[in-house]
N, CA, C and O atoms as a GROMACS GRO file, in nm:
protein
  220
    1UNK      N    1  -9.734   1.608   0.101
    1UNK     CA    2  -9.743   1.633   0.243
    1UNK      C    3  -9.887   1.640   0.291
    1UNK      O    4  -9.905   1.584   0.399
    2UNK      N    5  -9.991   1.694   0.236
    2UNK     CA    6 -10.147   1.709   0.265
    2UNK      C    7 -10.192   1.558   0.214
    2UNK      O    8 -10.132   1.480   0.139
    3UNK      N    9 -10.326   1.546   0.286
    3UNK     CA   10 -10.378   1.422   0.254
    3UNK      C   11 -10.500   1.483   0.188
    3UNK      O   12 -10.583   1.554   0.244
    4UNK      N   13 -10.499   1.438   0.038
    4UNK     CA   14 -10.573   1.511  -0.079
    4UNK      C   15 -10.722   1.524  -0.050
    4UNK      O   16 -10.802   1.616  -0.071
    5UNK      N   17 -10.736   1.357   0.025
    5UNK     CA   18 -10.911   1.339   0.081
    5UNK      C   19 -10.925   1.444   0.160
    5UNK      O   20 -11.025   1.515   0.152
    6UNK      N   21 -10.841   1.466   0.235
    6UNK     CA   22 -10.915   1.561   0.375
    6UNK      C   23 -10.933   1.747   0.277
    6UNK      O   24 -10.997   1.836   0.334
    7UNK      N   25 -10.880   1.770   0.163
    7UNK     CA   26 -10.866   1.851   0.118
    7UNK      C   27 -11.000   1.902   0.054
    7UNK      O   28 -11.068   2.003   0.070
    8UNK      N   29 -11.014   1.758  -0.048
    8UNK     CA   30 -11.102   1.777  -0.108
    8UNK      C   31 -11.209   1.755  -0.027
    8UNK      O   32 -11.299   1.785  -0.105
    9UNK      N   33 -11.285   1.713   0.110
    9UNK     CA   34 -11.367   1.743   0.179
    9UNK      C   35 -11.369   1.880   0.261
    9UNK      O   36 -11.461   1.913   0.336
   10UNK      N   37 -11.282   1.935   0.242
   10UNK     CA   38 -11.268   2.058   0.329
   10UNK      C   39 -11.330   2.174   0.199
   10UNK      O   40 -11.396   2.274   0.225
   11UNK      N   41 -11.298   2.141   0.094
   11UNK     CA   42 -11.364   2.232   0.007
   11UNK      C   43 -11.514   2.194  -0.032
   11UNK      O   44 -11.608   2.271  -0.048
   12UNK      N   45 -11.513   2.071  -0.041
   12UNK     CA   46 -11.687   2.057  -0.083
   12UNK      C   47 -11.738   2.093   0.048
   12UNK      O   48 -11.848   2.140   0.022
   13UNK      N   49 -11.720   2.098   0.176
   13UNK     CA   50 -11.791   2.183   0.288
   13UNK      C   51 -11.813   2.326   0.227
   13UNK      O   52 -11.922   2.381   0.243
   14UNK      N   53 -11.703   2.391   0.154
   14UNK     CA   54 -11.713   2.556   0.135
   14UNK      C   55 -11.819   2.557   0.055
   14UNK      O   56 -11.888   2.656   0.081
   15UNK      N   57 -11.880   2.470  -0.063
   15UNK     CA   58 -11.978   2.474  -0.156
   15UNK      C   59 -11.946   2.412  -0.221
   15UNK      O   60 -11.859   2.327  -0.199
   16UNK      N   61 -12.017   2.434  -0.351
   16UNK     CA   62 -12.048   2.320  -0.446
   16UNK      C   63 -11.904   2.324  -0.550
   16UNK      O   64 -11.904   2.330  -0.673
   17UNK      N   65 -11.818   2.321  -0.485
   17UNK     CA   66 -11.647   2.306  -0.567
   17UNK      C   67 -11.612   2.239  -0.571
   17UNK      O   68 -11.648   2.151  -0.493
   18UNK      N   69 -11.490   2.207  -0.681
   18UNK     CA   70 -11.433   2.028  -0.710
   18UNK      C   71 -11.266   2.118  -0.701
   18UNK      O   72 -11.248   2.238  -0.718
   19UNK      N   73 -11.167   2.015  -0.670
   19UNK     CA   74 -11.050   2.083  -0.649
   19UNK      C   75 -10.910   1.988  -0.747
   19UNK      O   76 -10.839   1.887  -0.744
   20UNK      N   77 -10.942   2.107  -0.822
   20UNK     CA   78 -10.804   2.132  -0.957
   20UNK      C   79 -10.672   2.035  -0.864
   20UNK      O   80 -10.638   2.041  -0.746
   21UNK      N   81 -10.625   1.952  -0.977
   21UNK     CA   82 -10.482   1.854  -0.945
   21UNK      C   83 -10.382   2.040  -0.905
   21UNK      O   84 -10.328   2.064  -0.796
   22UNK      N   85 -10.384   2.104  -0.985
   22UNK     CA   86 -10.220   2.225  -0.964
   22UNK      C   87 -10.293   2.282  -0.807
   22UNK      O   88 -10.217   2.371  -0.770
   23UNK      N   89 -10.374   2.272  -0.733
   23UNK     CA   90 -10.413   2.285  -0.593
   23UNK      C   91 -10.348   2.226  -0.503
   23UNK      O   92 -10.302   2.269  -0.397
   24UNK      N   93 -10.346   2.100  -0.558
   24UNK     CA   94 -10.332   2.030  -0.446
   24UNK      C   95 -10.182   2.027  -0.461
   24UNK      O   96 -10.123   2.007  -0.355
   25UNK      N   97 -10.110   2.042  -0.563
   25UNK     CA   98  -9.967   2.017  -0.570
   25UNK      C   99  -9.920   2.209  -0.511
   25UNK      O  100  -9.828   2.226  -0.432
   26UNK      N  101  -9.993   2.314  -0.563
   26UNK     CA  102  -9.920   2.465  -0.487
   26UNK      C  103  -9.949   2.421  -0.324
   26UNK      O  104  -9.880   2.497  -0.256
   27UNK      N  105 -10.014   2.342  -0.250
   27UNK     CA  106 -10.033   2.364  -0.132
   27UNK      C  107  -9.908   2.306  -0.049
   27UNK      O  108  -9.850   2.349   0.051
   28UNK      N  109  -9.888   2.174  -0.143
   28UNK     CA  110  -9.803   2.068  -0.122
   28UNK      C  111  -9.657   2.190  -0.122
   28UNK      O  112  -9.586   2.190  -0.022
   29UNK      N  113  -9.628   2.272  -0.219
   29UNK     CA  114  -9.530   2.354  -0.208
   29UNK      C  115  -9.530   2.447  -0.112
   29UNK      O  116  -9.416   2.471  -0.074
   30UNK      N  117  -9.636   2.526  -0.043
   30UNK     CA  118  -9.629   2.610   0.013
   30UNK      C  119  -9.597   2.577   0.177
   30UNK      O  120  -9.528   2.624   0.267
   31UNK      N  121  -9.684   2.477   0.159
   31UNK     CA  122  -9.644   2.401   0.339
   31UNK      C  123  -9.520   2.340   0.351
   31UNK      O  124  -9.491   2.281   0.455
   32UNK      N  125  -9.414   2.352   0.221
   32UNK     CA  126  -9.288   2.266   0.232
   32UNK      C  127  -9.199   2.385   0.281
   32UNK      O  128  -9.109   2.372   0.364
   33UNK      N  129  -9.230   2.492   0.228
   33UNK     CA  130  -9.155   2.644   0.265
   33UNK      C  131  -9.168   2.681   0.375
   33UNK      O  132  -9.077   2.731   0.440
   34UNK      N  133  -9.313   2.658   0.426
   34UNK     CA  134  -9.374   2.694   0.579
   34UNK      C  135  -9.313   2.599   0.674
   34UNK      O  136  -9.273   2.641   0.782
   35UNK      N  137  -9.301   2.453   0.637
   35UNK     CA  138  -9.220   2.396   0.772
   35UNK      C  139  -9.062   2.444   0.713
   35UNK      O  140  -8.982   2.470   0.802
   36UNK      N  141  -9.032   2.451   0.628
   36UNK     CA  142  -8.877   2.490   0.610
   36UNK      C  143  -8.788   2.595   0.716
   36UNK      O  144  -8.690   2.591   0.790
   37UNK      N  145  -8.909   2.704   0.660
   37UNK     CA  146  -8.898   2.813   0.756
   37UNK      C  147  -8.900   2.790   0.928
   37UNK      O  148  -8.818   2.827   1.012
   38UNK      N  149  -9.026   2.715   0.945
   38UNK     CA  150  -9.026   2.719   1.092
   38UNK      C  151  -8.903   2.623   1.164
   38UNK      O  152  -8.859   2.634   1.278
   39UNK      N  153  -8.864   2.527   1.058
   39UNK     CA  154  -8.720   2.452   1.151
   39UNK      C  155  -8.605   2.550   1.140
   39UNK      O  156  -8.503   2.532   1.207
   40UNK      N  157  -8.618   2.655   1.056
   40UNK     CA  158  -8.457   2.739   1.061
   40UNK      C  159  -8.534   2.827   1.195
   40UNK      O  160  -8.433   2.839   1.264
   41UNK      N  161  -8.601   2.868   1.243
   41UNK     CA  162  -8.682   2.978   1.337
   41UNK      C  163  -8.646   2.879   1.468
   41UNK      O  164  -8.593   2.927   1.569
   42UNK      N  165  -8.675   2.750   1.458
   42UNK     CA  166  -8.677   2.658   1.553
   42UNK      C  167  -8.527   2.622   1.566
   42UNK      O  168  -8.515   2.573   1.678
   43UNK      N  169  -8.449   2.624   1.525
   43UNK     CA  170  -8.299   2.594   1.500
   43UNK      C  171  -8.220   2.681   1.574
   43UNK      O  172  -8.156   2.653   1.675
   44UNK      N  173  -8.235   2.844   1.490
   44UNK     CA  174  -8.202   2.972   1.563
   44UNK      C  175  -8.251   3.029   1.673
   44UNK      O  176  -8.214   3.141   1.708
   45UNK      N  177  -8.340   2.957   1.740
   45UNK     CA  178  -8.371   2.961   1.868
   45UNK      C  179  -8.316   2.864   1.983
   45UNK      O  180  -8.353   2.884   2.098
   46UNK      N  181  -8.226   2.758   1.953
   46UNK     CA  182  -8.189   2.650   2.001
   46UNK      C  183  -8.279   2.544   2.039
   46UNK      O  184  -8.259   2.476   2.140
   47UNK      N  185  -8.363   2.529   1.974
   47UNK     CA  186  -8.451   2.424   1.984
   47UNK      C  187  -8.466   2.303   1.891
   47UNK      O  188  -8.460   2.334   1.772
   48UNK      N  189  -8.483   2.164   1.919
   48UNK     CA  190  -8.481   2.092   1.838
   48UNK      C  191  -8.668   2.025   1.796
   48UNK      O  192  -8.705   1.927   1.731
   49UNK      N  193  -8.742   2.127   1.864
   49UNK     CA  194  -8.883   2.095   1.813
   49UNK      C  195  -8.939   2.190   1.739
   49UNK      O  196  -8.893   2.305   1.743
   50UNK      N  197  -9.024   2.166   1.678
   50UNK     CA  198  -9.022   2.245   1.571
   50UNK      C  199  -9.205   2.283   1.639
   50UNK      O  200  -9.271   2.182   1.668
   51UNK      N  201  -9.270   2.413   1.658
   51UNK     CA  202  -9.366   2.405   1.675
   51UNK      C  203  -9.481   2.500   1.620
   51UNK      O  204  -9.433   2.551   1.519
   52UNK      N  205  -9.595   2.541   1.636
   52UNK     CA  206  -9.639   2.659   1.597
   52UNK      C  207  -9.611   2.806   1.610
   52UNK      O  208  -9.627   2.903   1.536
   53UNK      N  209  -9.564   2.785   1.731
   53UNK     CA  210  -9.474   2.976   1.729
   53UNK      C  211  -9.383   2.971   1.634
   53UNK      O  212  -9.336   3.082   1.610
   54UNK      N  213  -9.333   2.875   1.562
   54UNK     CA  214  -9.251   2.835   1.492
   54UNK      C  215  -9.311   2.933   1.313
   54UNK      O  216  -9.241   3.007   1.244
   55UNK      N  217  -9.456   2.892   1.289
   55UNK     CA  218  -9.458   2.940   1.225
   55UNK      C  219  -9.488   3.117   1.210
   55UNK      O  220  -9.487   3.170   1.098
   0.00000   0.00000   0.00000
């Protein structure tokens, strides 16, 4: 789901860090739970868009 380039430039901005393959795959999991969540929030609200109040 993340685009790995924009990742790994977002950390070499923080400093001089290189970013571990199991990074990029826990993020890939965590944002799958985070939109999961926000379409059941978005659902049980009667809405069919899914948005940031969402999360």
């Amino acid at each position: 789901m993340i685009v790995q380039s924009k990742i790994r430039d977002y950390v070499k901005e923080l400093g001089d860090y290189k970013v571990g393959g199991d990074l990029l795959k826990a993020l890939d999991e965590k944002i799958a739970v985070l939109v999961k969540k926000a379409a059941g929030r978005a659902k049980a609200n009667g809405r069919k868009t899914v948005s940031a109040r969402d999360l």
